[in-house]
C-alpha positions as CSV (number, residue, x, y, z in Angstrom):
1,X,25.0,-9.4,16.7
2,X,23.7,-6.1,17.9
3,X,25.2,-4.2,14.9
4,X,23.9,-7.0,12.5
5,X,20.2,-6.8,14.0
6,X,20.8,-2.5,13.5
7,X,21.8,-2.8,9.8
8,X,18.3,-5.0,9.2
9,X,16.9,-2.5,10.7
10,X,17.4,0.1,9.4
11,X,17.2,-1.4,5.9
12,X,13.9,-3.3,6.3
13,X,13.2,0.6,7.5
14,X,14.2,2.1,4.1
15,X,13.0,-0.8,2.0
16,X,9.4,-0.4,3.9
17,X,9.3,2.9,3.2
18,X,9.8,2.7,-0.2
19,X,7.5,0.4,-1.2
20,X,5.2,2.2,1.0
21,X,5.6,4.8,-1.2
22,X,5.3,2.9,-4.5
23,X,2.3,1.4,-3.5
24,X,0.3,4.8,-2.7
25,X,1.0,5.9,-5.7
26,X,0.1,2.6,-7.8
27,X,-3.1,3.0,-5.7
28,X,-4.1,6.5,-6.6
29,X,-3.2,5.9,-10.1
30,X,-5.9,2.9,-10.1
31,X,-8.7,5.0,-8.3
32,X,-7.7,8.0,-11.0
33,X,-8.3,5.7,-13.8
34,X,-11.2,3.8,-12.3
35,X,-12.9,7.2,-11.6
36,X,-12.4,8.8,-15.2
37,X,-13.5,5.8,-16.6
38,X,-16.7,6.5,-14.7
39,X,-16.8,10.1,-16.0
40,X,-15.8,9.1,-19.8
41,X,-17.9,6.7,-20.5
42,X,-20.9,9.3,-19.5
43,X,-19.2,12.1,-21.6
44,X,-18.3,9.4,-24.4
45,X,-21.9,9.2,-24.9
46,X,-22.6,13.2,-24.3
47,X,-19.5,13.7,-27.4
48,X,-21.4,11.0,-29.8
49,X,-24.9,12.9,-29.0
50,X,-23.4,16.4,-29.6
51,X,-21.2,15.5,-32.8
52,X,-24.3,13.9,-34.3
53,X,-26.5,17.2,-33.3
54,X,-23.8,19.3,-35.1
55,X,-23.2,17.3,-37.7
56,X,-27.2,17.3,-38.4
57,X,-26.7,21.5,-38.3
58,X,-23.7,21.7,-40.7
59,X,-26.3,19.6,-43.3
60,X,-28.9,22.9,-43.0
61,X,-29.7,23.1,-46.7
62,X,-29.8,27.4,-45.9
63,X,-26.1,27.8,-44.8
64,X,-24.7,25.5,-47.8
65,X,-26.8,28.0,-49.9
66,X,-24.9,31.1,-48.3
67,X,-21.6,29.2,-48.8
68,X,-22.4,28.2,-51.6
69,X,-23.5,31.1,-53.4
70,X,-20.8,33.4,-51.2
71,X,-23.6,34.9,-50.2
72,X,-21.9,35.3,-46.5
73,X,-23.7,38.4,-46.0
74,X,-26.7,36.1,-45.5
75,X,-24.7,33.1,-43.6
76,X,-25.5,34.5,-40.1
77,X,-28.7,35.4,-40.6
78,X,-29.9,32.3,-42.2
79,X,-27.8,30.5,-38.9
80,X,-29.7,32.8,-36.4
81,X,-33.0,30.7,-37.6
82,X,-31.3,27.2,-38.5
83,X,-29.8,27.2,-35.2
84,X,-32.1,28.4,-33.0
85,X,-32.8,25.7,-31.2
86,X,-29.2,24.8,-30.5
87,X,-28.2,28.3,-28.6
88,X,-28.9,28.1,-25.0
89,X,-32.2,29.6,-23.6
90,X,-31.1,32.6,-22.0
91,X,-29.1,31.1,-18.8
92,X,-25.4,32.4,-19.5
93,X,-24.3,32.4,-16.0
94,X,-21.8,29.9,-16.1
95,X,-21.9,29.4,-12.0
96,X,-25.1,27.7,-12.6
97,X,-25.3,24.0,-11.8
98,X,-27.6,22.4,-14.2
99,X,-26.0,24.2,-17.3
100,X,-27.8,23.6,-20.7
101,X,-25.4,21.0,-21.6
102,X,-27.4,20.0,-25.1
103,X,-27.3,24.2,-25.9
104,X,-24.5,26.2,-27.5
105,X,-23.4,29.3,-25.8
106,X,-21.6,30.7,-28.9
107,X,-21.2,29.6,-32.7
108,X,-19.2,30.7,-35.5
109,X,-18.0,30.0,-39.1
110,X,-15.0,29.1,-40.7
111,X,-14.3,30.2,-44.2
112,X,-12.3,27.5,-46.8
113,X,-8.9,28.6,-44.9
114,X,-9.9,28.0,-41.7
115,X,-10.1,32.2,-40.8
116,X,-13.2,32.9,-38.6
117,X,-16.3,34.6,-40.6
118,X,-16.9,37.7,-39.1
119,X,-20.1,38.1,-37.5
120,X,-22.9,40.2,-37.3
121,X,-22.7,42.8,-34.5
122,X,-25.7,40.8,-32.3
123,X,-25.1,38.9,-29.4
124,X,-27.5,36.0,-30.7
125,X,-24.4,34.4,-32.3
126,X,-23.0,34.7,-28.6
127,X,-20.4,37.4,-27.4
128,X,-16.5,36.7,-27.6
129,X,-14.1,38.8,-27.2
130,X,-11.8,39.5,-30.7
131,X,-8.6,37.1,-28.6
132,X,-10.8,34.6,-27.7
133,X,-12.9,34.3,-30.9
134,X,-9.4,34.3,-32.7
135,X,-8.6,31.2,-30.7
136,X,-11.4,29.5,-32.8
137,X,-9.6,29.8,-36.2
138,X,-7.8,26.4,-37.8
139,X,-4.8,26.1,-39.9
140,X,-6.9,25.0,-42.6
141,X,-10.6,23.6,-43.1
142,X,-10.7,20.2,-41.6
143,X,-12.6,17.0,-43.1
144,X,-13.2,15.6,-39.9
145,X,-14.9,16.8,-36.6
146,X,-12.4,18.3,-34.4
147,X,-12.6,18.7,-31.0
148,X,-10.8,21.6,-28.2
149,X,-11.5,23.6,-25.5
150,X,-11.7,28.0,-25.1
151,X,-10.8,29.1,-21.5
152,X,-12.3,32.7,-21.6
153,X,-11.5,35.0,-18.6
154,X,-8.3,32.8,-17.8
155,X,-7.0,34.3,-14.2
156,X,-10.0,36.0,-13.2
157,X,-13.1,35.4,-10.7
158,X,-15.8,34.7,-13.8
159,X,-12.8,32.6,-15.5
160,X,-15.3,29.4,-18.0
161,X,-14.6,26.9,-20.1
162,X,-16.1,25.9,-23.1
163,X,-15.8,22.7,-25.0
164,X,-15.6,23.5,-28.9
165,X,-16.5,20.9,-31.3
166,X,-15.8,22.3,-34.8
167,X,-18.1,20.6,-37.7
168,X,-16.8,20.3,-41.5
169,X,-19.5,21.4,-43.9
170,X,-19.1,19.2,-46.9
171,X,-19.9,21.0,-50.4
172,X,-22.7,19.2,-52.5
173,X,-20.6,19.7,-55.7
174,X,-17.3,18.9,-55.1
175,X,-17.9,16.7,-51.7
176,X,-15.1,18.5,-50.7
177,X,-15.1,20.5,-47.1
178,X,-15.7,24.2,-48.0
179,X,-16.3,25.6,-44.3
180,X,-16.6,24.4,-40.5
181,X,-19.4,25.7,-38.1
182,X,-17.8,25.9,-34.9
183,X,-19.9,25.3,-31.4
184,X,-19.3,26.1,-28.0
185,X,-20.8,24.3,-25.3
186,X,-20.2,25.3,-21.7
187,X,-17.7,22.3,-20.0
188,X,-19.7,20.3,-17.6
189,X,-18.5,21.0,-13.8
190,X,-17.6,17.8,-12.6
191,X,-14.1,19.0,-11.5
192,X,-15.2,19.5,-7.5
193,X,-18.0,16.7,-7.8
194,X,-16.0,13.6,-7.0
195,X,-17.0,11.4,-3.8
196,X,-13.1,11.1,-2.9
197,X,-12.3,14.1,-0.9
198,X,-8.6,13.8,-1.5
199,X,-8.8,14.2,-5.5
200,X,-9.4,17.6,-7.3
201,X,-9.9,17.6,-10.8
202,X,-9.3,20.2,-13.4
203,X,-8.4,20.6,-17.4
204,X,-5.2,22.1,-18.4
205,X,-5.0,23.9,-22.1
206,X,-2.6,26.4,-23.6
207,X,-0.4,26.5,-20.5
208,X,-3.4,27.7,-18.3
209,X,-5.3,25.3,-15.6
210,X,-8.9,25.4,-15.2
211,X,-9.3,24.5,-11.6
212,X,-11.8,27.2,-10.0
213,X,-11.2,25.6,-6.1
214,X,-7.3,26.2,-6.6
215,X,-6.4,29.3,-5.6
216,X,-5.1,31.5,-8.4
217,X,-1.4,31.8,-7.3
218,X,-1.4,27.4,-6.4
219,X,-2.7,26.8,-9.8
220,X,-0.8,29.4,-11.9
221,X,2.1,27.4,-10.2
222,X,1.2,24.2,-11.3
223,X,-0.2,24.9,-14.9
224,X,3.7,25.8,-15.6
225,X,4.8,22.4,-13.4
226,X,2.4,21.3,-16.0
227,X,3.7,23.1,-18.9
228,X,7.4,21.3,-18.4
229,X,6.1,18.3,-17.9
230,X,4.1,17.8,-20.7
231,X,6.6,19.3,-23.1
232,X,9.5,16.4,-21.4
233,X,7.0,13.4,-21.6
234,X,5.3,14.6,-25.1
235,X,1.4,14.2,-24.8
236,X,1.6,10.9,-23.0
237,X,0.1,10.0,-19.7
238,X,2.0,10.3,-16.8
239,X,2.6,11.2,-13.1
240,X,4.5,13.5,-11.0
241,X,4.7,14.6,-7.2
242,X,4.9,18.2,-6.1
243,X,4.0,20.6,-3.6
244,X,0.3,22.8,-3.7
245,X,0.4,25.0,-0.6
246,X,3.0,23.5,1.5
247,X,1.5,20.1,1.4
248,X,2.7,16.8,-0.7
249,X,0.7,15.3,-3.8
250,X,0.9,13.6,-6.6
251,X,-0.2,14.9,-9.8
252,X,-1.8,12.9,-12.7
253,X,-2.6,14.4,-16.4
254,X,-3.9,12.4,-19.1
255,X,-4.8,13.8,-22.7
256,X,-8.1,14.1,-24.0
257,X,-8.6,15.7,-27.0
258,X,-5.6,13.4,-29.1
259,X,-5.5,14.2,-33.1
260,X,-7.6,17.4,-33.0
261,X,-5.6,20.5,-34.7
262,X,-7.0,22.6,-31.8
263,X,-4.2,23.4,-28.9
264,X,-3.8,19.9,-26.8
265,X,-5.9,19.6,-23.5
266,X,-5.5,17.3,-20.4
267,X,-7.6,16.1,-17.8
268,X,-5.9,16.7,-14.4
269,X,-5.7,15.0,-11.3
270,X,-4.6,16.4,-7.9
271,X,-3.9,13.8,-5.2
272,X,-3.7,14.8,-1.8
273,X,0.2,12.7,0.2
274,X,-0.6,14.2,3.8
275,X,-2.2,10.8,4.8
276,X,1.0,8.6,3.0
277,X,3.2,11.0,5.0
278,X,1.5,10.0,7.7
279,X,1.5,6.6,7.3
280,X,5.7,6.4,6.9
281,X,6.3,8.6,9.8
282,X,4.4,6.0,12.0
283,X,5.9,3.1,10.1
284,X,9.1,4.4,11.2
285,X,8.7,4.9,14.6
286,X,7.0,1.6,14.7
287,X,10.2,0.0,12.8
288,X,12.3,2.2,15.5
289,X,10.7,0.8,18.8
290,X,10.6,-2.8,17.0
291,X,14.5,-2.3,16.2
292,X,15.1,-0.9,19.9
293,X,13.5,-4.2,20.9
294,X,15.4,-6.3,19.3
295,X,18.6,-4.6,20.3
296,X,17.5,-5.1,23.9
297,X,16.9,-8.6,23.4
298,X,20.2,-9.3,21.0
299,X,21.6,-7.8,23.8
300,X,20.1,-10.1,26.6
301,X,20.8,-13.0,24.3
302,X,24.2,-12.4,23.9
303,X,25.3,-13.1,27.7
304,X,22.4,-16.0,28.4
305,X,22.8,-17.8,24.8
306,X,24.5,-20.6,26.4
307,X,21.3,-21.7,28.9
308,X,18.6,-19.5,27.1
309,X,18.6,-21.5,24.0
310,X,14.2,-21.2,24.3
311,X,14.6,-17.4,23.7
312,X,14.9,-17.5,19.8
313,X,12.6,-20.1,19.4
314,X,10.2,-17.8,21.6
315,X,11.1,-15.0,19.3
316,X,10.1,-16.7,16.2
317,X,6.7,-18.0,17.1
318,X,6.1,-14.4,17.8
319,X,7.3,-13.4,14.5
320,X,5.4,-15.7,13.3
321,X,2.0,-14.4,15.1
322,X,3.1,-11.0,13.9
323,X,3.3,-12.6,9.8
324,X,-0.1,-14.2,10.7
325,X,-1.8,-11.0,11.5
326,X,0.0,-9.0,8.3
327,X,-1.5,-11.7,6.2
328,X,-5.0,-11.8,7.4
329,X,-4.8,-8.1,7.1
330,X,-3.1,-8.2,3.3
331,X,-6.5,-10.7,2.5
332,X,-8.8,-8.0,4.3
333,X,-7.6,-5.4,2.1
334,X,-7.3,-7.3,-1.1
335,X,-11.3,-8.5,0.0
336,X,-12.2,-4.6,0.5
337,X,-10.2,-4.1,-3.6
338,X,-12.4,-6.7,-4.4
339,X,-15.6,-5.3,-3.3
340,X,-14.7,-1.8,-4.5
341,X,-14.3,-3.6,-8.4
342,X,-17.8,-5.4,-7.9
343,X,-19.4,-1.8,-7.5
344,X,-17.6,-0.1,-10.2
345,X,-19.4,-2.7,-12.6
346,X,-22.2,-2.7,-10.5
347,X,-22.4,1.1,-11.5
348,X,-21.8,0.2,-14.7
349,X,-24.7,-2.4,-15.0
350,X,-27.3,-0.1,-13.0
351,X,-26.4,3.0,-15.3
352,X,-27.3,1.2,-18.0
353,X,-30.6,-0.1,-16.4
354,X,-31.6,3.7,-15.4
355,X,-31.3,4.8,-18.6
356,X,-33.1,2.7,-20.5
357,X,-37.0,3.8,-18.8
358,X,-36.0,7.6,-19.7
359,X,-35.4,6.9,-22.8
360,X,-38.5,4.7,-23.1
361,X,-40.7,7.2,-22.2
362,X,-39.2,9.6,-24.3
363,X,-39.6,7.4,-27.4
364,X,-43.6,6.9,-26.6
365,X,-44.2,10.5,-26.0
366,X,-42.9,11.5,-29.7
367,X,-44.5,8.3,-31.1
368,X,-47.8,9.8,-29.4
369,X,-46.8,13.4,-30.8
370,X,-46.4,11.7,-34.3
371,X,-49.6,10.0,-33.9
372,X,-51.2,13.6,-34.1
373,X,-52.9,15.0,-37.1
374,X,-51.9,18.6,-36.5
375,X,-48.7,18.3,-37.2
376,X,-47.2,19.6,-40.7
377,X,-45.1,17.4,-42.5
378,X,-41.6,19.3,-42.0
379,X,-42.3,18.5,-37.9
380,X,-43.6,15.4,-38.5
381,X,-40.2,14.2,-40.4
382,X,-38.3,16.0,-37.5
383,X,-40.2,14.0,-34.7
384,X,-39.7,11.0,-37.4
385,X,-36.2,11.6,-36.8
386,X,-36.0,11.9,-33.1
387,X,-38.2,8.8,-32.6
388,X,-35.4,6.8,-34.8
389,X,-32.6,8.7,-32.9
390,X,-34.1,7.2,-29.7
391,X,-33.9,3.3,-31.3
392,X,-30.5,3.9,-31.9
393,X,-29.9,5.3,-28.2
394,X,-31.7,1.9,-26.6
395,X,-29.1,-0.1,-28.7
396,X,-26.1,1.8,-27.6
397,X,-27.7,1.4,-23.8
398,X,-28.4,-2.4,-24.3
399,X,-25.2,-3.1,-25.9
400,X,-23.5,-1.0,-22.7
401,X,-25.3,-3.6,-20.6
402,X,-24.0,-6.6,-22.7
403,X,-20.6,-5.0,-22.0
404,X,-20.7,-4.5,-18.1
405,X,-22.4,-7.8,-17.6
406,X,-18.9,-9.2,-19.4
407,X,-16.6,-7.1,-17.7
408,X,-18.0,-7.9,-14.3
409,X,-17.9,-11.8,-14.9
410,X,-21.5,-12.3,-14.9
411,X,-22.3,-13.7,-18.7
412,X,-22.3,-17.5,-18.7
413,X,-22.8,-18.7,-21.7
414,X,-24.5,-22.5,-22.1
415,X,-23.0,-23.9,-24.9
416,X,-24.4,-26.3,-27.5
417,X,-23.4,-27.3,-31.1
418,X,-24.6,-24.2,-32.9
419,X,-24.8,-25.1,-37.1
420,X,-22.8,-21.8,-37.9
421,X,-23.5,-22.4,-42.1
422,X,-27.1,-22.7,-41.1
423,X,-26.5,-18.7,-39.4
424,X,-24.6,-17.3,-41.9
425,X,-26.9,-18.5,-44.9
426,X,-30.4,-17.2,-42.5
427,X,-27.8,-13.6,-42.2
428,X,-27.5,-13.9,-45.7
429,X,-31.0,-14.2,-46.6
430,X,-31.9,-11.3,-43.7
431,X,-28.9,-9.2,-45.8
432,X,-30.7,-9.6,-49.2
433,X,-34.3,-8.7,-48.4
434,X,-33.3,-5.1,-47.3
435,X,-32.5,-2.1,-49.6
436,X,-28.8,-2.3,-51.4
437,X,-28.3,1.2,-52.5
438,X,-24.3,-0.2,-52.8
439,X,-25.3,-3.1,-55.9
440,X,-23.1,-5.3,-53.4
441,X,-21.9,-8.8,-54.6
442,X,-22.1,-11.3,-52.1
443,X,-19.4,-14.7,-52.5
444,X,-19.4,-17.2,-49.9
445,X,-17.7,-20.7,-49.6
446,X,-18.9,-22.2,-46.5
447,X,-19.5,-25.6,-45.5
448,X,-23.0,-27.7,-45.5
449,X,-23.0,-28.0,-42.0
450,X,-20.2,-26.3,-39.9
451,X,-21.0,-27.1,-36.0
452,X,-19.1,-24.8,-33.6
453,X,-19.8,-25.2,-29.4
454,X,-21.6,-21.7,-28.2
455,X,-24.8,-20.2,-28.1
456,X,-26.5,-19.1,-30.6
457,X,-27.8,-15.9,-29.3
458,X,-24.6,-14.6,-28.8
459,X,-23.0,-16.6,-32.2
460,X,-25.5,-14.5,-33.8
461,X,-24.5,-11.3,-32.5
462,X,-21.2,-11.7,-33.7
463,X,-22.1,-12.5,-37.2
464,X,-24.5,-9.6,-36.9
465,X,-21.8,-7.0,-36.4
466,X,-19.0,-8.5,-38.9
467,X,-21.6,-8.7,-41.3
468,X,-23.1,-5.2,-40.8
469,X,-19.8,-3.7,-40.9
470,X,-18.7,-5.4,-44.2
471,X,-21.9,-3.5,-45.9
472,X,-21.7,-0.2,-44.2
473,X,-18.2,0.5,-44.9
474,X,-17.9,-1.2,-48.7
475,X,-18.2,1.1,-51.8
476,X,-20.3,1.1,-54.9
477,X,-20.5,-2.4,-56.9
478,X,-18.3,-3.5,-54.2
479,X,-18.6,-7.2,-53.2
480,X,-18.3,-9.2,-49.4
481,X,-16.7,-12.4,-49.2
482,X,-17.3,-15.3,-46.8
483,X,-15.3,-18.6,-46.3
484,X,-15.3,-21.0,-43.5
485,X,-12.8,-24.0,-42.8
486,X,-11.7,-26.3,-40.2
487,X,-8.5,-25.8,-39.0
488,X,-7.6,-28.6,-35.8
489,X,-10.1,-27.9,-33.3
490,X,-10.8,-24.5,-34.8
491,X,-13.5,-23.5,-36.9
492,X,-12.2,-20.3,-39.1
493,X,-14.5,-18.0,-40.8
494,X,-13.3,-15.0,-42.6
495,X,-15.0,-12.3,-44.3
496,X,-13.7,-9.7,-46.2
497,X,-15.3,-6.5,-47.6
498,X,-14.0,-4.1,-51.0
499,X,-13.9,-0.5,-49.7
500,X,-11.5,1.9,-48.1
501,X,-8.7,0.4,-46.0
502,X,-8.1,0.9,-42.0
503,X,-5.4,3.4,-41.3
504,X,-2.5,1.7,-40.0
505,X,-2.2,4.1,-37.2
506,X,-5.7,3.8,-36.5
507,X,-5.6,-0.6,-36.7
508,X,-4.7,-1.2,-33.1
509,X,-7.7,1.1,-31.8
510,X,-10.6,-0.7,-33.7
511,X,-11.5,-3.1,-31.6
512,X,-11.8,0.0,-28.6
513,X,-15.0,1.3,-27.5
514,X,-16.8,4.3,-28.6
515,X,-13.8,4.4,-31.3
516,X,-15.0,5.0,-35.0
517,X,-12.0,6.7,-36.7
518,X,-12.2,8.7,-40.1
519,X,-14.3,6.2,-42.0
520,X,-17.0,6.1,-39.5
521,X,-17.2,9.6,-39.1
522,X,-20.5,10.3,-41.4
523,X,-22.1,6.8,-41.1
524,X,-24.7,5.1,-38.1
525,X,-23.3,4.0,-35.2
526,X,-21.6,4.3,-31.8
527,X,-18.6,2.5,-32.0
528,X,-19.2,-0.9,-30.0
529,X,-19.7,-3.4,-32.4
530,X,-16.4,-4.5,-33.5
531,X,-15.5,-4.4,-29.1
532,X,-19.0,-6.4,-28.9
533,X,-17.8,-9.0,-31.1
534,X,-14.3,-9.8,-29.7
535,X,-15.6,-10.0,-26.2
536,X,-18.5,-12.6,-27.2
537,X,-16.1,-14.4,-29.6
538,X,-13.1,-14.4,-26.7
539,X,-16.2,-16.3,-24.3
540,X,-16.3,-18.7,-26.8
541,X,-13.5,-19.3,-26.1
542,X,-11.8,-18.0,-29.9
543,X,-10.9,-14.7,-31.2
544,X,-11.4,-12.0,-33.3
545,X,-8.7,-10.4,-35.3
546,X,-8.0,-8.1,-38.3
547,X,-5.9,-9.9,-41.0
548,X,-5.6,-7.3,-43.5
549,X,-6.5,-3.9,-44.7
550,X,-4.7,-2.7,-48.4
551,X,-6.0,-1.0,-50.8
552,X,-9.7,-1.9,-51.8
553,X,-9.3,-5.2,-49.5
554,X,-10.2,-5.1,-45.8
555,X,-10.7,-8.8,-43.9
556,X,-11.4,-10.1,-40.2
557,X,-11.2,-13.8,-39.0
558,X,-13.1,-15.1,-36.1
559,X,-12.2,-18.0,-34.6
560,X,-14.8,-20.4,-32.7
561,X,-14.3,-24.2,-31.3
562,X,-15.2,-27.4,-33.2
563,X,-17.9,-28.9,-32.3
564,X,-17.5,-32.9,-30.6
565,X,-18.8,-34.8,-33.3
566,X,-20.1,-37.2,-30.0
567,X,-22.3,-34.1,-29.0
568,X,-26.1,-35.5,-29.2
569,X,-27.4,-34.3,-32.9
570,X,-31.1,-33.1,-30.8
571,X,-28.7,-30.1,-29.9
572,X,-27.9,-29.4,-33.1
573,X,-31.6,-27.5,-33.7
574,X,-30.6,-25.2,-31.0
């Protein structure tokens, strides 16, 4: 008996352990993802803001006339005034915490093979160094924005990082790329900021880590840990433990700049084990003195079994307190999980909220500004533009709230019979009365009166987005196509659009947020709709999916419940 109850032992010791130790890391893999999230979706919206500020600069009508013309001898200096506004204002101290995150510290040109321009000997273009303005050059011009990051100073005390975002400039003639303007803006210094005093963040690119709290012989340690395992797992997201200054942790990298020709980069994650140390070496000794008792009383038990029959019964009821208290701790901690998930879309929902007043006031003081009469008419169409720009940053901020409100289980929905033919012909009708610069065609074949259960703000939402996208990414004399049928207790409705098709690599990211892809690249939007319509169309209890994309053919069904033809027909002028 004795040596049976020591073999439990010691293997409910291992076993404990080791789960231990899986669930610590399972843990800090969640709170790493749950806190980049956080960060991302604040920098997703930083990216769309600065991509649609360069690609705004790369349209200057005076550099395509120097590119144009080869007159490069004039590209710079026709820059130094087109771009003015973009450089930062003086503050090139990069230990300065409220950097000019809107302002470019450097730019440059890239000729038709990708080569850097050479640039004026002036420091208003912003001072490199001949390596690290080298590192800007591409293999070849790109057609779509690319993305990278410049670690200038690597090893050093005044070591910086800069995010480059690198612009195609598009040739009026040919509509063919013909240079790139290239933009660095100084990488905002979240690394230390985090409220979890166990995590240190940093980016790792071209084998070096940018990790200013590290020291310098720790990190240059674990950018080449790095190194090997990036080059063994190939650019996918992954874990591995190690050792920074004699201490445990568990390191977590995840890519960040994905299909960009510029060197890959990877946001890092530095978790601290001490504490899960900790917590094994007490499990054991706990597990040991639990393991020494029962020895002691196997032992007992073994001479009095005969007239102490009681004991084992005694010995489960307090095994079975002991289970008792695990469980209502296990329920404590799942509560506290919980909780900590309510305030992550909590965050969500207030971040939303706190943006929308700044942004409120900023529309009203440029629609005052443009209510002026001193303005000249190039400012005024520039303030014109800022005032729209700020429309299309309340929807983004409005449609982020719609989002969080979802994700955090607070959107009811009341349904009703909703007459979805009735919808789609008022869309229709909203569709036809604005400006068609395409000459689109316009088929439907949709039932009299199709009722669906949902409601019909949010029915209307959907059909908003599907129908908006099916006019913004057709071609000319192309032509949109609507049917609807009853399929069971389904009510299908397809529409399909002429135009250029969805990359099949790029099909099973569509329905992300924030994600656009090549065909998105140089028309409105943020990237939400198509995720804004599956969510809605999922609460009704459907779905939204893409059928098809070939050549000129590109088609989505959504998917919404019949209607009980019992339901009372006053609903039905809901």
């Amino acid at each position: 008996m004795m040596l049976v109850v020591s073999g439990v032992t010691a293997v409910t010791v291992i076993i404990a352990q080791r789960n231990i130790a899986a669930s610590v890391k399972r843990e800090l893999e969640r709170q790493f993802q749950s806190e980049l999230a956080t960060i991302h979706a604040v920098q997703e919206m930083r990216h769309a803001a600065l991509a649609e500020r360069c690609r705004a600069l790369a349209r200057k009508p005076r550099i395509h006339a120097a590119l144009e013309d080869n007159a490069l001898d004039l590209l710079y200096p026709s820059a130094h005034d087109e771009l003015r506004e973009v450089r930062e204002s003086g503050n090139t101290d990069p230990a300065d915490a409220s950097p000019q995150i809107f302002q470019a510290r450097f730019y440059r040109f890239l000729d038709s093979r990708g080569a850097v321009i050479p640039t004026p000997a002036t420091s208003e273009v912003g001072l490199l160094s001949s390596a690290e303005e080298a590192r800007l050059a591409l293999p070849v011009t790109p057609s779509r924005v690319q993305t990278g990051y410049l670690l200038c100073d690597a090893g050093t005390a005044t070591e910086t990082l800069d995010e480059i975002i690198a612009m195609p400039i598009i040739s009026t003639e040919s509509g063919a790329p013909i240079a790139a303007l290239v933009l660095g803006f100084a990488q905002i210094e979240h690394l230390d900021g985090t409220a979890n005093p166990t995590l240190m963040r940093g980016i790792w690119t071209n084998r070096h880590l940018h990790l200013p709290s590290l020291a310098s012989p720790a990190r240059a340690i674990l950018a080449g840990e790095l190194a090997r395992q990036i080059d063994v797992s190939h650019r996918v997201e992954t874990s591995f433990p190690s050792e920074i200054n004699g201490a445990p942790c568990l390191i977590f990298y995840l890519p960040i700049n994905q299909n960009s020709s510029y060197p890959p980069a990877y946001e890092v994650g530095i978790y601290s084990l001490a504490e899960s140390v900790a917590r094994q070496r007490r499990l054991f000794w706990q597990f040991a003195a639990v393991g020494a008792a029962l020895l002691l009383a196997a032992f007992i038990a073994s001479h009095f079994l005969s007239i102490q029959l009681a004991v084992p019964v005694e010995q489960l009821a307090v095994d079975s307190e002991e289970n008792r208290a695990q469980r209502a701790r296990a329920e404590t901690a799942l509560e506290l999980t919980h909780e900590e998930l309510q305030r992550s879309a909590r965050f969500s929902a207030d971040a939303s909220h706190q943006l929308k007043t700044p942004v409120t006031v900023l529309r009203a003081g440029l629609e005052d500004l443009l209510a002026g009469e001193t303005l000249t008419p190039e400012v005024r169409h520039e303030v014109s533009t800022l005032v729209h720009q700020t429309f299309r940053l309340t929807s983004v901020i409005e449609d982020l709230l719609l989002l969080s409100r979802m994700d955090a289980g607070r959107l009811i929905l009341d349904f009703c019979p909703v007459n979805l033919s009735q919808l789609i012909e008022g869309w229709l009708d909203d569709l036809s009365a604005l400006p068609d610069p395409l000459a689109l065609k316009v088929e439907t074949e949709i039932p009299t009166a199709l009722m669906i259960k949902g409601e019909k703000r949010f029915t209307t939402l959907i059909l908003q987005n599907l129908l908006e996208n099916a006019r913004k990414y057709n071609r000319q004399n192309g032509r949109i196509r609507l049917t609807a049928r009853v399929d069971g207790p389904w009510a299908v409705l397809s529409i399909g659009n002429t135009g250029h098709p969805i990359p099949p690599h790029a099909r099973e990211y569509i329905f992300q947020r924030f994600h656009r892809g090549v065909m998105g690249e140089n028309l409105p939007g943020h990237g939400l709709g198509l995720n804004l319509a599956r969510e809605l169309t999922r609460l009704h209890g459907g779905d939204l999916l893409l059928i098809s994309s070939t050549e000129d053919w590109t088609e989505f069904e959504a998917r919404f419940r019949v209607m009980d033809r019992d339901a009372p027909s006053a609903a039905e002028s809901k």
